[in-house]
C-alpha positions as CSV (number, residue, x, y, z in Angstrom):
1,X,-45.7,-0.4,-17.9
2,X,-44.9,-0.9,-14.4
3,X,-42.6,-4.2,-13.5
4,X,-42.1,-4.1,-10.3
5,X,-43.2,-1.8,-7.5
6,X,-41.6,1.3,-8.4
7,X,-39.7,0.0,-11.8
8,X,-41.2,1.3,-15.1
9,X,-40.6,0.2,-18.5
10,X,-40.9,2.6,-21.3
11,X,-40.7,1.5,-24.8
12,X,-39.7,3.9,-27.7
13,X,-40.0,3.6,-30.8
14,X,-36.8,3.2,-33.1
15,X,-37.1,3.0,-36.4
16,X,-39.0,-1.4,-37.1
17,X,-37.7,-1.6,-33.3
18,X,-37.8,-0.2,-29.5
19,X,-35.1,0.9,-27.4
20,X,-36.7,0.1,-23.6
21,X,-35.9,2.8,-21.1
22,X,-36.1,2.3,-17.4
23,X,-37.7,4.6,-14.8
24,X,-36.8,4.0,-10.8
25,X,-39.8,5.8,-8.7
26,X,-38.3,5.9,-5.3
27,X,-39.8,8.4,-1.8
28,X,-36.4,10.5,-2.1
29,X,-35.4,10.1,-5.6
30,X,-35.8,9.0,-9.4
31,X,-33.6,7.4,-11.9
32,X,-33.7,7.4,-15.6
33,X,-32.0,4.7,-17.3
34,X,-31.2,5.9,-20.6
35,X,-33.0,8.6,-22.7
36,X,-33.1,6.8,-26.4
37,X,-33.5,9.6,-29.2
38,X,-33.7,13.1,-29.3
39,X,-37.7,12.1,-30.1
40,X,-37.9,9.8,-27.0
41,X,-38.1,12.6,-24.4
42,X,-40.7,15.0,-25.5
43,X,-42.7,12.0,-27.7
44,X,-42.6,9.2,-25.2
45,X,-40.9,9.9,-21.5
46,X,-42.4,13.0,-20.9
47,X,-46.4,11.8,-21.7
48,X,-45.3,8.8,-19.9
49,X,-44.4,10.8,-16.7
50,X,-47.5,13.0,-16.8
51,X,-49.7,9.8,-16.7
52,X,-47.7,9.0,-13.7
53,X,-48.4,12.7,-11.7
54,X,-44.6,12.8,-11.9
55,X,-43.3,16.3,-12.5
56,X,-39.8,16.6,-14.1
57,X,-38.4,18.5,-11.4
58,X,-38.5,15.0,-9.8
59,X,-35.9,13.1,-11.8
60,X,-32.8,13.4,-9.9
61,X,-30.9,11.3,-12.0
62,X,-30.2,10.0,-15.6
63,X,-27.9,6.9,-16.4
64,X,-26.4,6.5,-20.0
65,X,-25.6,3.0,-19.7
66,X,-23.0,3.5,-22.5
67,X,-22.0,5.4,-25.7
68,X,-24.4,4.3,-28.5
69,X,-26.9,6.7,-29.9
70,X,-30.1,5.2,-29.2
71,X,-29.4,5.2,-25.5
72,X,-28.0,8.5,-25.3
73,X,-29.3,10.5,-28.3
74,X,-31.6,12.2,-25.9
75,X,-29.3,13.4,-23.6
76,X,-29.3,17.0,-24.3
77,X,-33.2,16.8,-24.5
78,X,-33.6,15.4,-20.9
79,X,-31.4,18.2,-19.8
80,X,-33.7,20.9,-21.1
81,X,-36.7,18.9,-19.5
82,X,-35.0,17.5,-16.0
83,X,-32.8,20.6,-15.5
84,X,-32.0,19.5,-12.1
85,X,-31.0,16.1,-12.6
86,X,-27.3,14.8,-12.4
87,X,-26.5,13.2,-15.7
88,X,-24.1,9.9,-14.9
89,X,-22.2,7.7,-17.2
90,X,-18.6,5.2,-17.1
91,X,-15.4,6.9,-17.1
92,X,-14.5,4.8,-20.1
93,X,-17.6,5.9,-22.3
94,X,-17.9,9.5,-21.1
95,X,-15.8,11.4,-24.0
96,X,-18.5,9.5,-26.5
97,X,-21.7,10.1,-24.4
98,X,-21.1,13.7,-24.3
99,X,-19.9,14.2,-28.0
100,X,-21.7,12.7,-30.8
101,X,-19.0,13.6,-33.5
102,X,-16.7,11.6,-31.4
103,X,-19.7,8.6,-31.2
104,X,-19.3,8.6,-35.0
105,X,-15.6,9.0,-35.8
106,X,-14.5,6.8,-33.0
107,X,-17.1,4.1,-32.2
108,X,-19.1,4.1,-35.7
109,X,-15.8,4.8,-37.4
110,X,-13.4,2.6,-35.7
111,X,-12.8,-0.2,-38.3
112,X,-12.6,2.6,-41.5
113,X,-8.3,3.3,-41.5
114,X,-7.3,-0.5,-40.4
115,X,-10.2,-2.5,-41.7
116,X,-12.2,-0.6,-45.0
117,X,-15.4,-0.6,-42.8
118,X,-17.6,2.2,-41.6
119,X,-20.7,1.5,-39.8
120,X,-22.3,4.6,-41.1
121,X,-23.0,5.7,-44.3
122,X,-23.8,9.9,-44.8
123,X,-27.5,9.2,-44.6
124,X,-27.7,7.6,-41.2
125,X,-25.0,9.9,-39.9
126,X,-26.9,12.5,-40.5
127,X,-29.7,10.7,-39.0
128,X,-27.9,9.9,-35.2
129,X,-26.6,14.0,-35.7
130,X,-30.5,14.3,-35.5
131,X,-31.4,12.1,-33.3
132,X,-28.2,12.9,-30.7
133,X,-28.3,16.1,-28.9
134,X,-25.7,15.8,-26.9
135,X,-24.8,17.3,-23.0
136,X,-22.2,16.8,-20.5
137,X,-21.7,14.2,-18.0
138,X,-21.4,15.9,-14.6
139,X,-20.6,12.9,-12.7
140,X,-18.0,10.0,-14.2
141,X,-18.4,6.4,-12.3
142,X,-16.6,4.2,-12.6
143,X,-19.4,0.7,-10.8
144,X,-19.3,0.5,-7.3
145,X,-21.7,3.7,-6.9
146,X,-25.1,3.6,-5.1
147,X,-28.1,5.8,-5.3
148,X,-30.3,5.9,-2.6
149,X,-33.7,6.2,-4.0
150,X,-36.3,5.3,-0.8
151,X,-35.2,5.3,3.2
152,X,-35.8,1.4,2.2
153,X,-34.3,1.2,-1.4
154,X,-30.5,1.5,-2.8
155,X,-29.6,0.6,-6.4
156,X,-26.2,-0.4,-7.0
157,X,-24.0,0.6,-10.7
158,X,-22.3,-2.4,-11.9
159,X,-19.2,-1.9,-14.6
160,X,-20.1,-4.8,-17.3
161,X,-18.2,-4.5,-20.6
162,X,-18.2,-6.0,-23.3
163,X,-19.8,-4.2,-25.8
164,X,-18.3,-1.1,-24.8
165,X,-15.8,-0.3,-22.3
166,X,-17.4,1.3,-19.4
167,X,-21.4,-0.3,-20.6
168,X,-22.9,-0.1,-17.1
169,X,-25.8,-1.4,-15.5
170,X,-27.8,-1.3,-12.3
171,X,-28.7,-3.8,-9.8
172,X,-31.6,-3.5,-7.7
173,X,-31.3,-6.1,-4.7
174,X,-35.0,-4.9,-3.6
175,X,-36.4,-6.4,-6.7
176,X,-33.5,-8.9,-8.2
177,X,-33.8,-7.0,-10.8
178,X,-30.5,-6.2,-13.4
179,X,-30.8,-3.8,-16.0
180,X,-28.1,-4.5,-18.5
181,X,-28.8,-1.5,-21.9
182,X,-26.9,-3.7,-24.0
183,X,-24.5,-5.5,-21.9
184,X,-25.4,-9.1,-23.5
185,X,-27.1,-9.1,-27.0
186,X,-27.9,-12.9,-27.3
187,X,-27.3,-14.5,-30.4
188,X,-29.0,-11.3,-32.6
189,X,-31.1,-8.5,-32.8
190,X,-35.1,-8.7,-34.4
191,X,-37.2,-5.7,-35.4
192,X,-40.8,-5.6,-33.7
193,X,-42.1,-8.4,-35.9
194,X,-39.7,-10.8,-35.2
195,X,-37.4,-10.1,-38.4
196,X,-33.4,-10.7,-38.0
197,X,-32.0,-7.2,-37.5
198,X,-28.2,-7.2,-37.2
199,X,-25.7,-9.6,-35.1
200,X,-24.9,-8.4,-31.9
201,X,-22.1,-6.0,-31.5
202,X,-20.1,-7.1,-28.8
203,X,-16.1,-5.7,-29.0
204,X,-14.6,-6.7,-26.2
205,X,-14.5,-10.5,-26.2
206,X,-12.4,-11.0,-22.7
207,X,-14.4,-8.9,-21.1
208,X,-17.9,-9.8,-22.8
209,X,-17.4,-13.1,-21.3
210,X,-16.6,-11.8,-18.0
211,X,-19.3,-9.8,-18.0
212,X,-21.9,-12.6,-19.1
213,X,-20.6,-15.2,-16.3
214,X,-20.5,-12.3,-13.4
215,X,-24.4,-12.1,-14.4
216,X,-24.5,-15.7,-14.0
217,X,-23.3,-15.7,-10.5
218,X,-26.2,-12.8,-9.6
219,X,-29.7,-14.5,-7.9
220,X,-31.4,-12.1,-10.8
221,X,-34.8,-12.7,-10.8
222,X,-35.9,-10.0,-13.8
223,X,-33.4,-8.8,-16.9
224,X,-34.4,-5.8,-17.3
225,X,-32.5,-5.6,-21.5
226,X,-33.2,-2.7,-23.7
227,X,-34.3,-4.4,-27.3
228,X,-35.4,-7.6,-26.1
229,X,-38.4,-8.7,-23.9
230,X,-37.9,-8.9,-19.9
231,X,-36.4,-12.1,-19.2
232,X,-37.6,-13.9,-15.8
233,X,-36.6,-17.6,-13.8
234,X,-35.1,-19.9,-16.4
235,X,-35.1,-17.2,-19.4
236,X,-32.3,-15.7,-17.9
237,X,-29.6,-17.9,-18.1
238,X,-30.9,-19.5,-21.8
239,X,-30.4,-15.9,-22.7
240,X,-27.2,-15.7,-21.0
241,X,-25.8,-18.7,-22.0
242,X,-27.2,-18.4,-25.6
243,X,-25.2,-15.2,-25.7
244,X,-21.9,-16.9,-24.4
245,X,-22.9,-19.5,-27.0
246,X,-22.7,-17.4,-30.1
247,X,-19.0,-16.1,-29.2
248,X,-17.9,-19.3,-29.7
249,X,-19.6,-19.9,-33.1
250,X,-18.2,-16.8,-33.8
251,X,-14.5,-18.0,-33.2
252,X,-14.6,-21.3,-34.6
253,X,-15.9,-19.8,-37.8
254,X,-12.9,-17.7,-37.9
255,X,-10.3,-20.5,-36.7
256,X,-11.7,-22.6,-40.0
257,X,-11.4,-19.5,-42.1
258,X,-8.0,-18.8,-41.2
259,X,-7.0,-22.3,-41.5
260,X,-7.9,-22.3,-45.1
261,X,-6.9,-18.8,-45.9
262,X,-3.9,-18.4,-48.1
263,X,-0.3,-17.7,-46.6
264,X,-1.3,-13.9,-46.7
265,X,-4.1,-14.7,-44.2
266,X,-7.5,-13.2,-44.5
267,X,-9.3,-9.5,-43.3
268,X,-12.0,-9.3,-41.1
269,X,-14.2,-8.3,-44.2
270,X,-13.1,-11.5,-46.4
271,X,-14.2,-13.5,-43.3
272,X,-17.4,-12.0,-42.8
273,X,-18.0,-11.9,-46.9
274,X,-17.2,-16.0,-46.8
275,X,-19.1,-16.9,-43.3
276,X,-21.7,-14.5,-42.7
277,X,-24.4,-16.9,-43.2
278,X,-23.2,-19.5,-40.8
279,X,-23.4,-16.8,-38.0
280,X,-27.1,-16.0,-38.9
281,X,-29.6,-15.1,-41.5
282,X,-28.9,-11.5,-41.5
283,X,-29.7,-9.3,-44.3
284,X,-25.8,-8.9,-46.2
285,X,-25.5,-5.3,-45.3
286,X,-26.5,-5.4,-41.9
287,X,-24.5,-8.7,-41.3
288,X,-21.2,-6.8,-42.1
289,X,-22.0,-5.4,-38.8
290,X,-20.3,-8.4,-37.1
291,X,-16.9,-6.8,-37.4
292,X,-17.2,-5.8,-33.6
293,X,-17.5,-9.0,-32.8
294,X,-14.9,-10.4,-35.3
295,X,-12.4,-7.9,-34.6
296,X,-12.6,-8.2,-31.2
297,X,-11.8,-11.7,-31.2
298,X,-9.1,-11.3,-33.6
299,X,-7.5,-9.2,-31.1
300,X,-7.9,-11.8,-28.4
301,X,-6.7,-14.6,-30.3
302,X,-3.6,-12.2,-31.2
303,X,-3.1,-11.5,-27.5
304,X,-2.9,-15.0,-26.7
305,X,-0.9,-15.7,-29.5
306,X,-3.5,-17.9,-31.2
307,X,-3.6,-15.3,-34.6
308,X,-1.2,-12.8,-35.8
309,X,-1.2,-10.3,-38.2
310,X,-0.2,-11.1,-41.5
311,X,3.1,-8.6,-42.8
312,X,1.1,-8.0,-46.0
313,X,0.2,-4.6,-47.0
314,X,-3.3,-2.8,-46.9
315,X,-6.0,-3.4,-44.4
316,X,-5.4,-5.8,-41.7
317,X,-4.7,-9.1,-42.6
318,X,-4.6,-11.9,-39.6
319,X,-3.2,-15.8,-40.0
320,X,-3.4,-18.5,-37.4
321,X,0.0,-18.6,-35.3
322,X,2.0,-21.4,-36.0
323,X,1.3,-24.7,-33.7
């Protein structure tokens, strides 16, 4: 549908839930935010476009907001269909975006050597090697970039990590619209009918939180998100501040785990196994998904000398620093 003059939403289907892509329709230029699957170009954008009048030759550019297979598993398809567009993405996600074997062995497969967790079995790798078809970035940003899309209208990239390192998203001052891909994940994602999905993957704590309180200082009147519902007025900081929110639940449930772990301290998978449900009513295997989040604020609680990690052998054990 159309949001805003101009703005258009597209949903696609993935899997019991969407993955929104973005289309700007500007007098000079267009820009596609995100491609989702493989399926999502030929099955949804490209119908989506005709009902518009809008040929491909008249995408001129195409935004991976960051390195996750649903937002850039249809990459190499949107090259084959927008041959003249100049494919974008951060300098810090790049290597992933135009790779998906290094997607799965260093983003999905992160947590395997130091942690006993992959977050992909052989069935659903095989699956996102389906569903990915990669290309290659031709231009790196870095936020900071505009695109002039109208003699009127310039959107602006903004660098917000949190949930990966170079996750980017795109202001639009015409509109006071910010559209975030996964930038901020509230408190949990829900399939289409309202079912708890999987916690929200946020990694970089530090920067998460930066991220969340730079979009609090924006006059944002529209959130344009990518698995959630547009979020106008007084929705957008309850979603932003529910976000910020569950990071702290998150930590304090590790703080009391660690206090009453035993001199070895505990992993990141005995904390999750013990405190899963306190974080939400996640199905168990999907809930072992919060290692991003748990890791990450291991880490941080290590940097600032909160946590350290335990001299015991085999995966990564982490104790509370001594006060």
């Amino acid at each position: 549908m159309e949001i805003s003059k101009g703005i258009h939403r597209i949903e696609a289907p993935l899997g019991d839930r969407y993955v929104a892509l973005y289309l700007l329709v500007g007098d000079r230029s267009c820009l596609l935010i995100d491609t989702g699957l493989a399926d999502s170009i030929p099955f949804t954008v490209m119908p989506y476009l005709r009902g518009l009048g809008l040929a491909p030759s008249q995408i001129d550019y195409v935004l991976t907001t960051h390195s996750d297979f649903d937002h850039m598993g249809g990459n190499g398809a949107a090259r084959e269909s927008f041959p003249s567009a100049l494919f974008l993405s951060h300098v810090l996600d790049r290597e992933l975006i135009d790779s998906v074997d290094l997607l799965i062995d260093h983003r999905y497969g992160e947590f395997i050597s130091e942690h006993g967790y992959d977050d992909v079995d052989e069935d659903s790798k095989a699956y996102i090697r389906e569903q990915s078809h990669s290309t290659v970035t031709d231009l790196s940003v870095v936020g900071g970039e505009f695109l002039n899309l109208s003699l009127d209208w310039e959107v602006e990239l903004v660098h917000t990590p949190g949930h990966s390192l170079g996750s980017t998203s795109v202001w639009d001052p015409r509109s006071h619209t910010m559209f975030i891909g996964d930038a901020v994940l509230g408190d949990g994602l829900l399939t289409n009918d309202g079912r708890p999905a999987f916690p929200p993957t946020y990694r970089y704590v530090d920067d998460y939180h930066k991220t969340i309180r730079q979009l609090l200082k924006r006059h944002i009147q529209t959130l344009a998100t990518s698995h959630y519902p547009l979020y106008r007025g007084h929705e957008i900081d309850d979603f932003l501040n529910v976000s910020m929110a569950y990071t702290r639940r998150v930590e304090e449930v590790i703080v009391r785990s660690l206090r009453s772990a035993s001199a070895e301290g505990a992993t990141a998978m005995e904390i999750i196994a013990a405190h899963h449900a306190e974080l939400g009513p996640w199905p168990r295997a999907t809930a072992e998904a919060l290692m991003y989040a748990v890791v990450g604020h291991l880490e941080l609680m290590e940097h600032e000398h909160r946590a350290q990690v335990s001299p015991a052998t085999g995966y990564l054990r982490w104790a509370l620093c001594d006060d």
